[in-house]
C-alpha positions as CSV (number, residue, x, y, z in Angstrom):
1,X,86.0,-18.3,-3.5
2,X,87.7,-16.0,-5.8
3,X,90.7,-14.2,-4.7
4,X,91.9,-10.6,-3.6
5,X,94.7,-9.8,-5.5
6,X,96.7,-8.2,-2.6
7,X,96.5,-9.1,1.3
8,X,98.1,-7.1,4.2
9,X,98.6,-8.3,7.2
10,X,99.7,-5.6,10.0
11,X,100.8,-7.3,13.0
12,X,103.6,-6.5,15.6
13,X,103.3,-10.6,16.7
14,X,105.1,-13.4,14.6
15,X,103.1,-15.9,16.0
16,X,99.8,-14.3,15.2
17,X,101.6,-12.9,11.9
18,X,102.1,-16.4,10.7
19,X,98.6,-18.0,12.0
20,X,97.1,-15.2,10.2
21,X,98.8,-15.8,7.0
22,X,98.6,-19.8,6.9
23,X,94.7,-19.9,7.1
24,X,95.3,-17.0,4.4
25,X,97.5,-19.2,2.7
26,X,95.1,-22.7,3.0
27,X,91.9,-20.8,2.2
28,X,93.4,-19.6,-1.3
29,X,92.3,-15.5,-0.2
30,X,95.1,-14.1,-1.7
31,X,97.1,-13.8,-5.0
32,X,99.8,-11.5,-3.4
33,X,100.7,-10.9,0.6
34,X,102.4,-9.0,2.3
35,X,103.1,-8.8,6.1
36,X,104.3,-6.4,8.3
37,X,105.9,-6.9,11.9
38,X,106.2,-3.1,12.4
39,X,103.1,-1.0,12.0
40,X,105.4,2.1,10.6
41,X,106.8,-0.4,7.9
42,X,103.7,-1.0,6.8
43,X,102.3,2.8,7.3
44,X,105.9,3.9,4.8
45,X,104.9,1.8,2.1
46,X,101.2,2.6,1.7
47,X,102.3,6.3,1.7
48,X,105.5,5.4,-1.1
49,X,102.7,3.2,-3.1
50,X,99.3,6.3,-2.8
51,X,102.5,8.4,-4.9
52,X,104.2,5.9,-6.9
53,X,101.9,3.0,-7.8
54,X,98.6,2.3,-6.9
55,X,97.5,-0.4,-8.0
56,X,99.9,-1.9,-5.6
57,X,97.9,-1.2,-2.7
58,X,96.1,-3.8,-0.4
59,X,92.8,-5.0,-1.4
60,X,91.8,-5.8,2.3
61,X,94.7,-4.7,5.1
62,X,94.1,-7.0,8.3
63,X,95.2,-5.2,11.0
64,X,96.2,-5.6,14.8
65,X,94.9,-2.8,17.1
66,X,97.2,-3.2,20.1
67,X,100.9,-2.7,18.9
68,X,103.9,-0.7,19.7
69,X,105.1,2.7,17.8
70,X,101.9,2.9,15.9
71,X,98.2,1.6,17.5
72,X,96.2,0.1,14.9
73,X,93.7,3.0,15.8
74,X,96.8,5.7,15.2
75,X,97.1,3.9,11.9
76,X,93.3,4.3,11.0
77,X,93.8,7.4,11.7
78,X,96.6,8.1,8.8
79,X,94.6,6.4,6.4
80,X,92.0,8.8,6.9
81,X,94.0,11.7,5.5
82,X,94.9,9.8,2.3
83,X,92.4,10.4,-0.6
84,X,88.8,9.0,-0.7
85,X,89.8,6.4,-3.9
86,X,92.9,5.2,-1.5
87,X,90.4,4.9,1.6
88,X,87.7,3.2,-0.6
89,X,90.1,0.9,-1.8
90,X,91.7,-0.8,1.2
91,X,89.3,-2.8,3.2
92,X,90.7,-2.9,6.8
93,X,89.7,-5.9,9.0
94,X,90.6,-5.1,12.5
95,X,92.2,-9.0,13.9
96,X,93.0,-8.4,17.7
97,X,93.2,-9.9,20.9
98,X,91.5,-7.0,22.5
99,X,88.3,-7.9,24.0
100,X,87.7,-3.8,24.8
101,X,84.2,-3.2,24.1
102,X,85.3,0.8,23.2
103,X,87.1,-0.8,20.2
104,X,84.2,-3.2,19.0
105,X,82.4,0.3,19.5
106,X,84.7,2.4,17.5
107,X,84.8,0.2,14.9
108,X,81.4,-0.2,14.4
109,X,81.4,3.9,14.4
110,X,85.0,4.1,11.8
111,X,83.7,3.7,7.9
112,X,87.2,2.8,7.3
113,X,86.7,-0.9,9.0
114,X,84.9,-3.6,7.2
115,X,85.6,-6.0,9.8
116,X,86.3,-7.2,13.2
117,X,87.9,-10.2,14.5
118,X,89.0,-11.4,17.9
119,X,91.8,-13.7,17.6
120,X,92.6,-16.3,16.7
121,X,91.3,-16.0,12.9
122,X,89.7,-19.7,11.4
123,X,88.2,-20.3,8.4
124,X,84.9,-19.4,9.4
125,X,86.3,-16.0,10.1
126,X,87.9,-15.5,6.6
127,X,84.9,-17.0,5.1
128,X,82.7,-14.2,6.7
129,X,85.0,-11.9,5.7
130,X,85.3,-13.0,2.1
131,X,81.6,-12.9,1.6
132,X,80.7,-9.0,2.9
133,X,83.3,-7.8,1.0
134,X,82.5,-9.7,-2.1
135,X,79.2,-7.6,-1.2
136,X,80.7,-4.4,0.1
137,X,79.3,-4.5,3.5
138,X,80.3,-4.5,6.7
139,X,81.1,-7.3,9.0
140,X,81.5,-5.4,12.5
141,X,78.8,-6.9,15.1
């Protein structure tokens, strides 16, 4: 599987947080990651890095939906007003517990998600994953 060069993960749960990143970690996915606890953290840095350095931004941004401060929908939302070659370039993959079927919905509906994930991620999941965006399409059932 060949790597992304930079992995987000936007999740106001450690627990999750650190799931996430370990079958990350154990499927090789990544050269760089990042994590974020708070949502705004994670919002502040994607707007420093579409001024300062681009190249910097994440390849794929897996992101929780249900989260304090900022909603993973709110921060969907924000990415939408950054410039097309900044929206093109993160691939967000929407990891929640949320079992709402108005967000499977929406996300089937938002060009902005690439994928969809109940938690808990597995390997299966991040093989999925790897292989529609290795073909730039969507993964959202």
């Amino acid at each position: 599987m060949k790597k992304f060069d930079s992995v987000w993960v936007i999740d106001d749960d450690p627990v999750s947080n650190l799931i996430c990143k370990e079958f990350l970690r154990r499927e090789n996915f990544y050269h760089h990651l990042q994590d974020y606890i708070d949502p705004c953290e994670g919002w502040a840095e994607i707007e420093r890095l579409v001024k300062e350095d681009r190249k910097k931004l994440p390849d794929v941004l897996f992101l929780d939906l249900n989260m304090p401060d900022m909603t993973g929908w709110e921060f969907i939302d924000r990415v939408e007003t950054l410039p097309e070659i900044v929206q093109v370039r993160m691939k967000i993959v929407i990891l929640t517990s949320s079992m709402n079927k108005h967000d499977l919905l929406k996300a089937k509906d938002n060009h902005l998600v690439k994928g969809f994930i109940s938690k808990p991620i597995s390997s299966g999941h991040l093989h999925n994953i790897w292989t529609h965006l290795q073909d730039n399409t969507r993964m959202v059932a």
